[in-house]
C-alpha positions in Angstrom: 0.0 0.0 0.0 1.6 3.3 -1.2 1.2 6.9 1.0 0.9 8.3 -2.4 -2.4 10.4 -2.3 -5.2 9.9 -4.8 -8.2 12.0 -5.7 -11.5 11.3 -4.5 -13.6 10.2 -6.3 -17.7 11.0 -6.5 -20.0 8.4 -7.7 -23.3 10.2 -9.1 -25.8 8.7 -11.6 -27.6 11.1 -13.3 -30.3 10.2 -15.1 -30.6 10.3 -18.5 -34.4 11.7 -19.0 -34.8 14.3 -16.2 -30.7 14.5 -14.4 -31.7 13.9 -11.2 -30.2 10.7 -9.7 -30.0 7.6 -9.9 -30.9 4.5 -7.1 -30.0 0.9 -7.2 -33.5 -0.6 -7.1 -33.2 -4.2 -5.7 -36.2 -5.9 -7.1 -35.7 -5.1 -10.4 -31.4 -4.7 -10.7 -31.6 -1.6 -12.9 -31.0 1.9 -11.8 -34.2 4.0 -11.0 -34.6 7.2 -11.0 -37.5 8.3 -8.2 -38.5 11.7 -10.3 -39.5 10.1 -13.4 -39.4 6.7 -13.2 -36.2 6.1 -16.1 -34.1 3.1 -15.8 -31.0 2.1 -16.7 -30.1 -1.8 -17.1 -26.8 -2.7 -15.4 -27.0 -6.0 -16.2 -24.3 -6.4 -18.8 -20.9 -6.0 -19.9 -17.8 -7.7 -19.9 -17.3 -7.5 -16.4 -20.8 -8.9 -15.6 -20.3 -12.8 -14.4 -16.5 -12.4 -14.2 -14.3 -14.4 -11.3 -13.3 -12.1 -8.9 -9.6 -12.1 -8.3 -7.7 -12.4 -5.6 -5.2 -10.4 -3.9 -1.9 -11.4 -2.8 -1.7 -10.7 1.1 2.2 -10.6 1.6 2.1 -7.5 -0.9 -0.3 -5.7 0.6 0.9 -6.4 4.5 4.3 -5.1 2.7 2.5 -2.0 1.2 3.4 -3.1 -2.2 -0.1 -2.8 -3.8 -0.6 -0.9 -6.7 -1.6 2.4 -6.7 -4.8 0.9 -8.5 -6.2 -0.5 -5.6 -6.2 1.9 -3.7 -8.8 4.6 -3.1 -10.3 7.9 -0.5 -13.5 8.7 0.5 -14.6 11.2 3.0 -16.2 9.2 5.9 -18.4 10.5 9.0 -16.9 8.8 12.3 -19.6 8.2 14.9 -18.0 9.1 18.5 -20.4 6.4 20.0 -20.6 2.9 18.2 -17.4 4.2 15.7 -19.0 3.5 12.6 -17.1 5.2 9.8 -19.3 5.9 6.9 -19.2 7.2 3.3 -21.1 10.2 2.7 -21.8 12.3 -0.2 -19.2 15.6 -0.6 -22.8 17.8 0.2 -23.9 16.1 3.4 -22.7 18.1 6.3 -24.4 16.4 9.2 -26.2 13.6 9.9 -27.7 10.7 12.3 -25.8 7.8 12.8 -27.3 4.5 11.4 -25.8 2.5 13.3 -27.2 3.7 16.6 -28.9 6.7 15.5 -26.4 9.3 17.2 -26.7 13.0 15.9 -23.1 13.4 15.2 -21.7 15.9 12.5 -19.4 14.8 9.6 -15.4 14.8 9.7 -14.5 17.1 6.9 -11.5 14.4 6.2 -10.9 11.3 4.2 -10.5 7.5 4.5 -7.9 6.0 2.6 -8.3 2.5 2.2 -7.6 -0.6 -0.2 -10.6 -0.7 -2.7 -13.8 -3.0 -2.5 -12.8 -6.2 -4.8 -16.9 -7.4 -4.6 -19.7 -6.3 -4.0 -23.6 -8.5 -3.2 -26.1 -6.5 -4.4 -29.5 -5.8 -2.4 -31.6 -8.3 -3.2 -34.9 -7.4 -0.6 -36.0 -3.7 -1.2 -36.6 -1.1 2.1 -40.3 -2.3 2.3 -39.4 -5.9 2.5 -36.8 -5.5 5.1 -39.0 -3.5 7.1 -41.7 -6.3 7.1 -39.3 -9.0 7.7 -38.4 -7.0 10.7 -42.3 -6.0 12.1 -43.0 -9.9 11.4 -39.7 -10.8 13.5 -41.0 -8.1 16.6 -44.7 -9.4 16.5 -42.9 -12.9 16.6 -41.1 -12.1 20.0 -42.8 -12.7 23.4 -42.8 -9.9 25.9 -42.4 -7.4 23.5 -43.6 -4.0 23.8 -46.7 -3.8 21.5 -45.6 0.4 21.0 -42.1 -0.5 19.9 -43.7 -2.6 16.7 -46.3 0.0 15.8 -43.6 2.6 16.3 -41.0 0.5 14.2 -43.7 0.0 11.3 -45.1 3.6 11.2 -41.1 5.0 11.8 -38.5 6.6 9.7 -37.4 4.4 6.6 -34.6 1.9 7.6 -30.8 2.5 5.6 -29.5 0.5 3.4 -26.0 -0.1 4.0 -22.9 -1.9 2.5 -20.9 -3.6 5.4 -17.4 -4.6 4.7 -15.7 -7.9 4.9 -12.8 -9.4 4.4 -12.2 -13.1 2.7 -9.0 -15.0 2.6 -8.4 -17.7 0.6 -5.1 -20.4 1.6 -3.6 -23.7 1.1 -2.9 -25.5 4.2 -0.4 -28.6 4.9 -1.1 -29.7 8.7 1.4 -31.8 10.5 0.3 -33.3 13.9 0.9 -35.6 16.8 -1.5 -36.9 19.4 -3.1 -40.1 20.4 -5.5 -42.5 19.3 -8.0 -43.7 22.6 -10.1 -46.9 21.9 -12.6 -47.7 24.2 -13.1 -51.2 25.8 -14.6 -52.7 28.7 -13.5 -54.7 32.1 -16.2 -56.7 34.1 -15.9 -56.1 38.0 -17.5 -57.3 40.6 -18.7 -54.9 43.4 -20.9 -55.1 46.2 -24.3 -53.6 45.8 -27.1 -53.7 48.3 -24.8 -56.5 50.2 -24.8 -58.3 47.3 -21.9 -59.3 44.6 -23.1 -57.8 41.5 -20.6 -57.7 38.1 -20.2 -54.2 36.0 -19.1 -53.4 32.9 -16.4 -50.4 33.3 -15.6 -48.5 30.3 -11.4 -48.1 29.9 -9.5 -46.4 27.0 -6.4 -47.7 25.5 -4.3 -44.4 23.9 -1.8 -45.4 21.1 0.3 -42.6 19.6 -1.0 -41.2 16.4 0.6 -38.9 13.8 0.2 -37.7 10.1 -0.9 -34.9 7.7 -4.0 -33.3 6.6 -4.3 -30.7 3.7 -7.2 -28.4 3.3 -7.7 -25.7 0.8 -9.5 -22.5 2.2 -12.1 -20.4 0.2 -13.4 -17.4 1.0 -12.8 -17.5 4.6 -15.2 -14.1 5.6 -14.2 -11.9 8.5 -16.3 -8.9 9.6 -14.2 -5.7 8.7 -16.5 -3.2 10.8 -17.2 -2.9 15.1 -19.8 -0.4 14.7 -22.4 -3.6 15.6 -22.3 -6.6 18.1 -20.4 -9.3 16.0 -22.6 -11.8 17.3 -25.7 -9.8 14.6 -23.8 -10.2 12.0 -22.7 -13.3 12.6 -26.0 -14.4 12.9 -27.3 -13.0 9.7 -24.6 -15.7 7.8 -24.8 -17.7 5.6 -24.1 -15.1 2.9 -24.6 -16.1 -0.5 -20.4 -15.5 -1.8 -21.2 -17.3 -5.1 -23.4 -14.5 -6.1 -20.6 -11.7 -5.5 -20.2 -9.0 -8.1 -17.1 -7.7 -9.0 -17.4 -3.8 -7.5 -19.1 -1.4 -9.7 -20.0 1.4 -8.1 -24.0 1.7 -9.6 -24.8 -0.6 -6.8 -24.3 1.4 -4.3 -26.1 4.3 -5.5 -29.2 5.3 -3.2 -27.1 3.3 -0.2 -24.3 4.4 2.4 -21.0 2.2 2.2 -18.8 1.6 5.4 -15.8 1.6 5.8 -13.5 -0.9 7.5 -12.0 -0.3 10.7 -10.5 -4.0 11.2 -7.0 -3.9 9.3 -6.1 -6.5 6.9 -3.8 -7.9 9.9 -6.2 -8.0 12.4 -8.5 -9.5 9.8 -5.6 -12.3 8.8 -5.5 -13.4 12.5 -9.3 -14.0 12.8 -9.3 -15.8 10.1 -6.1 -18.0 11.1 -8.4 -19.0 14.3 -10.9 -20.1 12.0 -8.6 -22.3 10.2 -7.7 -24.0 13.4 -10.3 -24.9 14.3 -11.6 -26.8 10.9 -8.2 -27.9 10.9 -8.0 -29.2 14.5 -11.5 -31.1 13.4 -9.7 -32.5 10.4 -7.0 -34.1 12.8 -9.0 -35.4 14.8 -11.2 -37.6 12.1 -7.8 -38.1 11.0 -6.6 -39.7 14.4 -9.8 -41.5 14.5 -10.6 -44.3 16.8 -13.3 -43.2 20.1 -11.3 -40.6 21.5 -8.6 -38.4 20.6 -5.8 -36.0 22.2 -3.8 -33.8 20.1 -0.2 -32.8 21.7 0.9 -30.3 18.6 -0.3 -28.9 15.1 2.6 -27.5 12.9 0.5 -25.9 10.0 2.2 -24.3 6.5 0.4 -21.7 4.8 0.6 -21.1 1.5 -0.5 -18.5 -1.5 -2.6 -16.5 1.2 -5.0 -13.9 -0.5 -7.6 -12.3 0.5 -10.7 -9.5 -1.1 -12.0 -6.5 0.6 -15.8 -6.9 -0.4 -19.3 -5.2 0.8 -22.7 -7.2 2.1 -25.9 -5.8 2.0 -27.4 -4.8 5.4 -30.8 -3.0 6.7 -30.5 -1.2 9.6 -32.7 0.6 11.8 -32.4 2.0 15.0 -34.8 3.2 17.2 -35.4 5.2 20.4 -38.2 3.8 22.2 -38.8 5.3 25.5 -35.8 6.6 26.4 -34.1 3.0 25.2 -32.3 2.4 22.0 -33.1 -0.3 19.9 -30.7 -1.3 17.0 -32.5 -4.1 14.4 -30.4 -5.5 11.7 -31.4 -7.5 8.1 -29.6 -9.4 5.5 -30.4 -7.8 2.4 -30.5 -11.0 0.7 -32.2 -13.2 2.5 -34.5 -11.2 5.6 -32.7 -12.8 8.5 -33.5 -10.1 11.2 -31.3 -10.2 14.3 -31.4 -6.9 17.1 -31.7 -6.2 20.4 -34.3 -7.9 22.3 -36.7 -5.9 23.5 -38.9 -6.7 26.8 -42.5 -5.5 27.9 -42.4 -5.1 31.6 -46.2 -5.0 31.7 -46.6 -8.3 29.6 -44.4 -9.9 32.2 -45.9 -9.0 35.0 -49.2 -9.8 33.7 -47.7 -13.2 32.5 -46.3 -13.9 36.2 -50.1 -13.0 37.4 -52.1 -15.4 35.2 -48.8 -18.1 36.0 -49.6 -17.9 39.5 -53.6 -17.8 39.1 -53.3 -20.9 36.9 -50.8 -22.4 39.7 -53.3 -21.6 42.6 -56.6 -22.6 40.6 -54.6 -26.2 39.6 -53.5 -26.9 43.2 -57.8 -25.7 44.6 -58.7 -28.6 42.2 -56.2 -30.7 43.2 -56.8 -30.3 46.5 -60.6 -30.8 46.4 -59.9 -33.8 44.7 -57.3 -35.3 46.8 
């Protein structure tokens, strides 16, 4: 990565029939324009259906990427969940996605390594939004307000999340033991009697060898600006389907940019290496039971992609509580905070105990 600046770029999609601009529209992969109604198909070209390619990690931890790859854009940084996100050069202050902070706009930029991939929206604002009403009015205890004011509220944002993905060829060299278990009849004394029983025993025999294991697309979250264990519940994410970047899909969304380094990024995805590869070893050890004293791994033609995932977000304040609600803008898995109705649960530990009295009157008549 070069300290050589560029020029930032603005991405803005005029439209053709009336200039104002352009949206991605999700159901119908075209950009729309909302004044007139024009579309523009951005459904072919050469680059349409292309492999993405990979990038070679020892050049870039080196700084050796060309200048190419490399890109600014100026980012708002939120001072409570740190979110940084892209914003257009005319926005000069704004609430915080994320966690819906009124913060104002850093007048500087981010300079980053370039998006590689992009997956495009798939579920438009009006589907996400009843994916997440349907999820609320699935959740007991829930305050009955917080849906109506969720479904009458403020439109939810669209926006890009970024990831990393490493790719790596793995040789594994291990030692351990192999435990097989048998049985030994004793006899004990039980109830003053001389009863036999089976014990169960394991025999360990030392166990050693190699597994191999290519890695694909091995995806790390590139962002803290939400609980990791959201996003990680909105996976699986549909990777096959990635686009290689173009900016007309993010038009009418906001784009985030990463605050996990490509290091930091590596070493999260080394620990999820290990642990398919400590699984490997052990079906490679076989037998019942297994213990594994060492794991020497080799790592090979390590690459990775910077690429963007489509997320809905909303965040509401809901008496004087915050509550953040997150989509997959592919396939409407809704994760968020949990919201609880102190009223429903007290009224739900009233009719407990009424049904627990009224069961032990009948009971007791009966008894």
């Amino acid at each position: 990565m070069t300290t050589d600046t560029t020029s930032q770029q603005e991405h803005r999609f005029p439209c053709e029939q009336c200039g104002a601009d352009y949206r991605f529209d999700p159901s119908q992969g075209t950009l729309t324009c909302d004044h007139c109604g024009h579309t523009q198909d951005i459904t072919s070209g050469p680059w349409r259906g292309a492999k993405l390619r990979e990038m070679d990690f020892d050049a870039a931890i080196a700084q050796r990427l060309p200048e190419a790859e490399m890109e600014e854009t100026r980012v708002l940084f939120c001072p409570n969940c740190a979110a940084q996100v892209e914003f257009d050069p005319q926005v000069h202050a704004k609430e915080c996605p994320f966690c819906a902070t009124p913060v104002v706009t850093d007048t500087g930029v981010h300079r980053h390594i370039k998006p590689r991939g992009v997956l495009p929206f798939a579920l438009s604002e009006r589907q996400a939004r009843e994916a997440m009403t349907d999820w609320l009015g699935r959740l007991w205890f829930a305050p009955n307000g917080l849906q109506d004011y969720a479904r009458k509220g403020r439109k939810m944002t669209g926006v890009y999340v970024p990831y990393w993905t490493f790719d790596a060829d793995t040789t594994s060299d291990y030692r351990g033991e192999r435990g097989t278990v048998y049985y030994e009849t004793r006899t004990v004394m039980r109830d003053g009697k001389r009863v036999q029983t089976r014990v169960a025993k394991v025999r360990w025999t030392p166990a050693s060898g190699r597994v191999a294991r290519f890695f694909d697309d091995v995806l790390v979250l590139a962002s803290k600006s939400l609980p990791k264990r959201y996003t990680d519940a909105l996976e699986p994410w549909d990777l096959p389907a990635l686009e290689p970047y173009r900016p007309e899909f993010l038009a009418g969304f906001r784009a985030e940019g990463y605050v996990v380094t490509l290091p930091e990024g590596y070493e999260e995805a080394r620990a999820k290496m290990a642990r398919v590869i400590e699984r490997d070893v052990r079906f490679d050890i076989g037998g019942d039971q297994q213990r594994i004293h060492a794991i020497d791994t080799d790592l090979r033609d390590v690459s990775f992609k910077h690429v963007l995932l489509p997320v809905w977000l909303a965040a509401y304040k809901f008496r004087g509580q915050t509550y953040r609600f997150v989509v997959n803008g592919r396939t409407g898995r809704v994760q968020g905070e949990r919201p609880w109705s102190a009223i429903k649960i007290a009224i739900a530990v009233v009719l407990g105990l009424l049904i627990a009295a009224a069961v032990g009157y009948v009971v007791a008549q009966n008894g």
